[in-house]
DRENDO-1510 file (C-alpha; in Angstrom, 1 decimal, always signed):
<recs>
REC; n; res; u; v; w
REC; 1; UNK; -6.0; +17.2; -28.6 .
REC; 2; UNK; -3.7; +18.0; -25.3 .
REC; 3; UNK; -0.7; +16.2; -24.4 .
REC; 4; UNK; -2.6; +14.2; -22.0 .
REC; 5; UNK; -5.7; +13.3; -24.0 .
REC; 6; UNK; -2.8; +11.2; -26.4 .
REC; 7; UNK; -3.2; +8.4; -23.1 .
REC; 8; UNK; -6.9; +7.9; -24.0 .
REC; 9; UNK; -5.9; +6.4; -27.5 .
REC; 10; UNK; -2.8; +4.8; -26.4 .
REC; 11; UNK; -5.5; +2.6; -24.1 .
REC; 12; UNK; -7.6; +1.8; -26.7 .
REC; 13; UNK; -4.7; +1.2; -29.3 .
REC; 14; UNK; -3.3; -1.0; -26.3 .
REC; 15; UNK; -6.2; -2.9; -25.4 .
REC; 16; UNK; -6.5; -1.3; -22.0 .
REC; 17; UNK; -9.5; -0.9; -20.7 .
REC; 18; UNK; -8.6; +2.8; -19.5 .
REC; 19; UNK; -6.2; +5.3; -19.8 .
REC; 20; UNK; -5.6; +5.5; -15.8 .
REC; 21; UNK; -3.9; +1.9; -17.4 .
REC; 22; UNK; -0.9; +4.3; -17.7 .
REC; 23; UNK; -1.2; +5.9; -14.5 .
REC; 24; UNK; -0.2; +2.6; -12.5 .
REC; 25; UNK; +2.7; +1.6; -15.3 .
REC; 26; UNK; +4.4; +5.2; -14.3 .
REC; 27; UNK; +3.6; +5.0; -10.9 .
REC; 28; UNK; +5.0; +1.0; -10.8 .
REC; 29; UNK; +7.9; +2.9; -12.5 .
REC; 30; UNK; +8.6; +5.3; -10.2 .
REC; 31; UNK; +7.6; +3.1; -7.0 .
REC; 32; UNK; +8.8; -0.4; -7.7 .
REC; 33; UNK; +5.3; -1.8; -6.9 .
REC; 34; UNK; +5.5; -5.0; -9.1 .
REC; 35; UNK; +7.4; -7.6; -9.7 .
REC; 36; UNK; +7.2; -11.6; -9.7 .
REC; 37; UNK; +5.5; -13.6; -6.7 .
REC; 38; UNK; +4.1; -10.7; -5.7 .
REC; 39; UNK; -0.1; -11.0; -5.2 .
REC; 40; UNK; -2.1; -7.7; -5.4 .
REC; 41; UNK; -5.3; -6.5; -4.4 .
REC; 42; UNK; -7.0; -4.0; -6.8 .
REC; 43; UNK; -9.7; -1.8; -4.6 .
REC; 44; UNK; -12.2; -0.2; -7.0 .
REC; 45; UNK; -10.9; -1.9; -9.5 .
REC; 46; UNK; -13.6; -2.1; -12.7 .
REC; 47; UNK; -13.3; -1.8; -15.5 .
REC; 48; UNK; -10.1; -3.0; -15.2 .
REC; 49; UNK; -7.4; -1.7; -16.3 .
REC; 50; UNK; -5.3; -1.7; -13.3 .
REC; 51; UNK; -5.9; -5.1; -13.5 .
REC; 52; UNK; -4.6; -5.0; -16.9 .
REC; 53; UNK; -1.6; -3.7; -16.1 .
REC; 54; UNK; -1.0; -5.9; -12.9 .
REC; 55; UNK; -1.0; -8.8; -14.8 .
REC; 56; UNK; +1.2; -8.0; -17.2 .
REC; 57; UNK; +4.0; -6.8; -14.7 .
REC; 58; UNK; +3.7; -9.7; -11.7 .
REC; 59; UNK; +5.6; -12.4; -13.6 .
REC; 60; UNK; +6.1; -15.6; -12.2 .
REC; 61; UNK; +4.5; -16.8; -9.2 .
REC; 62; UNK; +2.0; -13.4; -9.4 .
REC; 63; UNK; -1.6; -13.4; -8.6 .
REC; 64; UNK; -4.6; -10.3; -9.0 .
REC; 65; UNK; -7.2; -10.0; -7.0 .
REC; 66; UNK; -10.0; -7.1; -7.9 .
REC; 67; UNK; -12.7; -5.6; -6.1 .
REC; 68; UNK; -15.5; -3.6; -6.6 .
REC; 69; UNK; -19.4; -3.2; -5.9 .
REC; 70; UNK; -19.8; -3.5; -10.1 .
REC; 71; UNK; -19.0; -6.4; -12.1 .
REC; 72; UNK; -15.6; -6.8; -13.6 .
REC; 73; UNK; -15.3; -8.5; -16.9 .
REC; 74; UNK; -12.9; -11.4; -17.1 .
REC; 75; UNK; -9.2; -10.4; -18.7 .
REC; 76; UNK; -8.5; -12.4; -22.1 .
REC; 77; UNK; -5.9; -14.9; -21.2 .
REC; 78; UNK; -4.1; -13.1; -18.5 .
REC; 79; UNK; -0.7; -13.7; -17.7 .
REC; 80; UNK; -1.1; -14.6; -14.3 .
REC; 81; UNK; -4.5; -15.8; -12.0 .
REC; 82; UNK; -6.6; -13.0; -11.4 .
REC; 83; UNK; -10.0; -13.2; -10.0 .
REC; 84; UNK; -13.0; -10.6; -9.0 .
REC; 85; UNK; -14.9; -10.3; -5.8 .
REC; 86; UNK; -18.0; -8.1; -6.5 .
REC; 87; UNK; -18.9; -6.4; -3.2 .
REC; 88; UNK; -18.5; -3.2; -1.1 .
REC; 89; UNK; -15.1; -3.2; +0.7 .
REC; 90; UNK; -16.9; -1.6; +3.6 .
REC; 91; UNK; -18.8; -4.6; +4.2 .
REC; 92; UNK; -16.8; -7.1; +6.8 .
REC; 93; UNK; -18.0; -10.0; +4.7 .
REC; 94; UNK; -16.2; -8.5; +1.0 .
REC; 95; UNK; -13.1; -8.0; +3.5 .
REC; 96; UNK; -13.3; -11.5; +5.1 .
REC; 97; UNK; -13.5; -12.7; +0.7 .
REC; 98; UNK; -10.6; -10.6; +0.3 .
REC; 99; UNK; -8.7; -12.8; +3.0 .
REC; 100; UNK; -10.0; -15.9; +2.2 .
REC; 101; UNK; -8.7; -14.9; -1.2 .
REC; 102; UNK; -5.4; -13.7; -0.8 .
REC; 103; UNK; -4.0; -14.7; +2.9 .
REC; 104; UNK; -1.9; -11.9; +2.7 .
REC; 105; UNK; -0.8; -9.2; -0.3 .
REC; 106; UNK; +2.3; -7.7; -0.9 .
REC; 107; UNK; +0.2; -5.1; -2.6 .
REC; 108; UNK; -2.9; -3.0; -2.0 .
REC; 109; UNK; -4.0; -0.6; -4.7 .
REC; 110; UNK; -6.8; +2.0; -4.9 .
REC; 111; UNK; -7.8; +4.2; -8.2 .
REC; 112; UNK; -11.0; +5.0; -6.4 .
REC; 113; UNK; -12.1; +8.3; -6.4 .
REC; 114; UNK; -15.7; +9.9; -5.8 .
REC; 115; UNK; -18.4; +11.7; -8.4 .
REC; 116; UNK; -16.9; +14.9; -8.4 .
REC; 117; UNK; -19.1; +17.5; -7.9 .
REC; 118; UNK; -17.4; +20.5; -8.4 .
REC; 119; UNK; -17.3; +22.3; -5.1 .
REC; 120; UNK; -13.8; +21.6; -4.3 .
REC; 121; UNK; -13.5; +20.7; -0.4 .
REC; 122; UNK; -16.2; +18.2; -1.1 .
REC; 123; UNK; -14.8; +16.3; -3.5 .
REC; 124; UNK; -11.3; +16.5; -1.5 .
REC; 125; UNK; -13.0; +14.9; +1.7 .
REC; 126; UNK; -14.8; +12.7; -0.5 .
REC; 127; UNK; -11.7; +11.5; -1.6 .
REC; 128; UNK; -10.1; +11.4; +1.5 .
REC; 129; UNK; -12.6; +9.2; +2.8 .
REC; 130; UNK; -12.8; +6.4; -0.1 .
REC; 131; UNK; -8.4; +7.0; +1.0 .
REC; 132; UNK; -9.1; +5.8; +4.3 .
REC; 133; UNK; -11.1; +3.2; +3.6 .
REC; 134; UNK; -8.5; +2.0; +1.4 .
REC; 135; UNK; -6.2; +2.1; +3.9 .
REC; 136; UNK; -7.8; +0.5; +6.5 .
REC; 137; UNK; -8.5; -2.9; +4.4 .
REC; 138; UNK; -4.8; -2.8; +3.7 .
REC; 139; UNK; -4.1; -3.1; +7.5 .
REC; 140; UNK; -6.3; -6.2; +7.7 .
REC; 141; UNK; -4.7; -7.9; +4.3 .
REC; 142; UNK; -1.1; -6.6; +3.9 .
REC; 143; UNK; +1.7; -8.9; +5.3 .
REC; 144; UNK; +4.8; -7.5; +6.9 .
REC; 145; UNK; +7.2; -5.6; +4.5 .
REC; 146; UNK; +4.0; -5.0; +1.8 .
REC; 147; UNK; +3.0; -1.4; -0.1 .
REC; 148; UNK; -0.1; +0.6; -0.2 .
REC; 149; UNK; -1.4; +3.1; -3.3 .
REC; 150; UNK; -4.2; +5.1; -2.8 .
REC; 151; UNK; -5.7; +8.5; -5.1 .
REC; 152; UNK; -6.6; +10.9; -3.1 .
REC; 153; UNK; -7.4; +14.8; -4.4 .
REC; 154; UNK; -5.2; +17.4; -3.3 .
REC; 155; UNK; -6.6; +19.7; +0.2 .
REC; 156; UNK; -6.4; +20.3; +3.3 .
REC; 157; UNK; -6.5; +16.9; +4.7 .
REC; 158; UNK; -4.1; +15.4; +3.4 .
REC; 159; UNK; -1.4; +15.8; +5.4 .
REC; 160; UNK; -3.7; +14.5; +8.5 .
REC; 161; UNK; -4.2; +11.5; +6.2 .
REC; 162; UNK; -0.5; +10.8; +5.3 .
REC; 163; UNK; +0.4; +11.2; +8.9 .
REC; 164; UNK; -1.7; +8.6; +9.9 .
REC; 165; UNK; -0.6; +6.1; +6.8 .
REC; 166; UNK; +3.2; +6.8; +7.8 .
REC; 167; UNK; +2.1; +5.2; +11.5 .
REC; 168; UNK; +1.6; +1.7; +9.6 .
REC; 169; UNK; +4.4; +2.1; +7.2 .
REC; 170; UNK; +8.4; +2.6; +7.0 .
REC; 171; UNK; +7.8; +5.5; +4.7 .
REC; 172; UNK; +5.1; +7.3; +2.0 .
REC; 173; UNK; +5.4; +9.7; -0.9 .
REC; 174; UNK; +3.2; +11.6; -2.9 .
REC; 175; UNK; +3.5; +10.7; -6.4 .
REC; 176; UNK; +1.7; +12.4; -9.2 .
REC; 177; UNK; +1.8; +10.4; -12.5 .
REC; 178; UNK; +2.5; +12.5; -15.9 .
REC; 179; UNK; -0.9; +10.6; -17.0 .
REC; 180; UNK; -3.1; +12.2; -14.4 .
REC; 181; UNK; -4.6; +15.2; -16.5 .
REC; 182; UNK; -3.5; +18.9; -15.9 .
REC; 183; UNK; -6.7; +19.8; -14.2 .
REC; 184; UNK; -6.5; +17.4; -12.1 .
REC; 185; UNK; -5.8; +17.6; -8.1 .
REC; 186; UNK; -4.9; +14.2; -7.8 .
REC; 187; UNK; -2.3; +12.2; -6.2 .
REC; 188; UNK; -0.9; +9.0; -4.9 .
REC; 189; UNK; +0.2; +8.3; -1.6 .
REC; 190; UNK; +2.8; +5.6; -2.1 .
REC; 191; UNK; +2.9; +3.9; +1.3 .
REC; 192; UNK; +6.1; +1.3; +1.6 .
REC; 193; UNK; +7.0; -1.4; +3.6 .
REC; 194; UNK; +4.0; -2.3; +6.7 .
REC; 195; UNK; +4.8; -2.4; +9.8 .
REC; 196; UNK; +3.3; -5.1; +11.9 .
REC; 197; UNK; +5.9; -4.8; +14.6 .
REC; 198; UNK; +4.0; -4.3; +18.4 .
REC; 199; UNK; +6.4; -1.6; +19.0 .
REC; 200; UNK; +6.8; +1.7; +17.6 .
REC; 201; UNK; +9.3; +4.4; +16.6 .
REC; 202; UNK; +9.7; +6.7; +20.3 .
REC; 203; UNK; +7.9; +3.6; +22.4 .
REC; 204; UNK; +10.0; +3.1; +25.4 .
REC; 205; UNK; +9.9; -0.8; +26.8 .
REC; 206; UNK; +11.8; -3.0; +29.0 .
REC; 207; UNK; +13.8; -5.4; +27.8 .
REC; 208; UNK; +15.9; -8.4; +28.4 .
REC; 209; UNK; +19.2; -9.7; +25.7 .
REC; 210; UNK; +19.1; -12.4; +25.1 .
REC; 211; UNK; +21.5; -12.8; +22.1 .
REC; 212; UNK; +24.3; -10.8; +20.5 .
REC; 213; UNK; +24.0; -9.9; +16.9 .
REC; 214; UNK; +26.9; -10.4; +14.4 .
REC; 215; UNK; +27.8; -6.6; +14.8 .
REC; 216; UNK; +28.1; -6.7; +18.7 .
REC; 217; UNK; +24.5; -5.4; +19.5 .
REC; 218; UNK; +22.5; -6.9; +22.0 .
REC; 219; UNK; +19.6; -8.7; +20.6 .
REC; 220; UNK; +15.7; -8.4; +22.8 .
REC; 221; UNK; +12.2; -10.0; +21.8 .
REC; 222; UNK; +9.3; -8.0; +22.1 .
REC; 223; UNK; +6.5; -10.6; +21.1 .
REC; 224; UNK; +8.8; -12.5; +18.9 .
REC; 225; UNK; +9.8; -9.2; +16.8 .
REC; 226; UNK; +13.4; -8.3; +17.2 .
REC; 227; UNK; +15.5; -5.3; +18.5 .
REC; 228; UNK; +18.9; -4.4; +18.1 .
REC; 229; UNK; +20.2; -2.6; +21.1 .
REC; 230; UNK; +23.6; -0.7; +20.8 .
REC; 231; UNK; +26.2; -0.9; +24.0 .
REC; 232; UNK; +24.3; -4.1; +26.1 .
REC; 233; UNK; +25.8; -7.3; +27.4 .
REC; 234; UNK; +23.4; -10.8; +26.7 .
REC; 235; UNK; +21.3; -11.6; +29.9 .
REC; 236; UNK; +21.2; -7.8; +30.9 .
REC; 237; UNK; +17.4; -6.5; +31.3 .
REC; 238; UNK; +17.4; -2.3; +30.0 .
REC; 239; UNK; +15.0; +0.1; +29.1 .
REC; 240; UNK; +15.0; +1.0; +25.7 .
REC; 241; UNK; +13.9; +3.8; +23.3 .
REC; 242; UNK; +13.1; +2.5; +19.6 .
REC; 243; UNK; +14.3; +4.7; +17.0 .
REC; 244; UNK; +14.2; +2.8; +13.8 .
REC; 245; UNK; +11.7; +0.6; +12.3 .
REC; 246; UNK; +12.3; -1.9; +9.7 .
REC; 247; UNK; +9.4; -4.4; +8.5 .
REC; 248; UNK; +10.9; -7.3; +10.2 .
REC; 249; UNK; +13.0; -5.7; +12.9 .
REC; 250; UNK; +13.8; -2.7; +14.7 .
REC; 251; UNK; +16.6; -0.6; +16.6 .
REC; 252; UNK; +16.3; +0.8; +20.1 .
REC; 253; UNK; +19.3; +2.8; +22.2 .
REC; 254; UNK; +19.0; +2.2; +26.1 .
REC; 255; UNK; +17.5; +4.7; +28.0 .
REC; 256; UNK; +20.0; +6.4; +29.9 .
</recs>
């Protein structure tokens, strides 16, 4: 038996429904992902065992949500709610459940990968595609400030794809979990923090100050989302460059 074949009966001797149970404990591990009053969205989520694991590790005030076209079996006496939406999160009615459901997550996950087929660059676009799917139900249910997991195989579009996930968030990382098997191309993109600012890192706006901030930087609205501008006087109207994004505010130098 290899090394990695041991997490197949450490699931069943745990009660986990799947070894990829393990997967999400290293990557929650390594990421931070959960902790208490947090509620998560599991995409692709049967049989289960990222549900599993979820529910275990929210605490207090945590909630599950899992999704996926195939029934899910109900957890035994989970630790916090969970519930199952059976549908196909490409469908705007299994989205609108979603929302209905949740209001908005700290958390969107995806294990989902597609029926690998051997020739290589098609499973990798495969995968690339379930990715973005992921990723674009997690722009219409992730609140301000909330993370993004998604599997994706190793290839040449990745990087397209992470470029276009670090647009929506403060930062992402690849992550590849020790319980992903050796022969495996797969990895996570670990996407931190969502931006829903209406501005963006390099934008250039107008401005006006109309506050000072308890460090001396002037303090501008741009649709109710605030920026820190170094070296302005309250009441004067600049032209500013953002250079840093944060999930609930931003920083911006004047134009000179």
């Amino acid at each position: 038996m290899s090394g990695k074949d041991k997490y197949y009966n450490r699931a069943k001797q745990q009660g986990y429904r799947a070894r990829s149970a393990f997967k999400l404990r290293q990557l929650d591990e390594t990421a931070d992902l959960l902790g208490a009053e947090r509620t998560v969205v599991d995409l692709g989520a049967a049989p289960g065992g990222w549900l599993q694991v979820a529910a275990e590790r929210l605490g207090d005030g945590g909630r599950v949500v899992g999704v996926d076209r195939q029934r899910i079996d109900d957890l035994e006496e989970p630790d916090v709610p969970v519930e199952t939406i059976r549908g196909d999160i490409t469908d705007e009615s299994t989205v609108e459940a979603i929302t209905d459901a949740v209001g908005e997550a700290n958390l969107v996950l995806s294990d989902m990968a597609p029926n690998v087929t051997g020739e290589y660059d098609l499973d990798h676009a495969r995968s690339v595609h379930l990715a973005r799917q992921a990723f674009e139900v997690s722009l219409d249910v992730l609140g301000a400030g909330g993370d993004l997991v998604v599997k994706v195989f190793d290839g040449r579009d990745l990087d397209d794809l992470k470029t276009d996930i670090e647009e929506e968030f403060e930062y992402v990382r690849e992550v590849r979990p020790d319980a992903s098997r050796d022969s495996s191309s797969e990895l996570y993109l670990v996407a931190k923090h969502r931006l829903t600012a209406p501005v963006r890192e390099g934008d250039t706006v107008e401005v006006e100050i109309v506050d000072t901030g308890e460090e001396g930087d002037g303090i501008a609205k741009v649709e109710g989302f605030t920026l820190f501008v170094a070296g302005v006087e309250e009441g004067e109207t600049v032209t500013v460059r953002v250079d840093d994004l944060k999930p609930q505010y931003g920083f911006a130098q004047p134009v000179e």
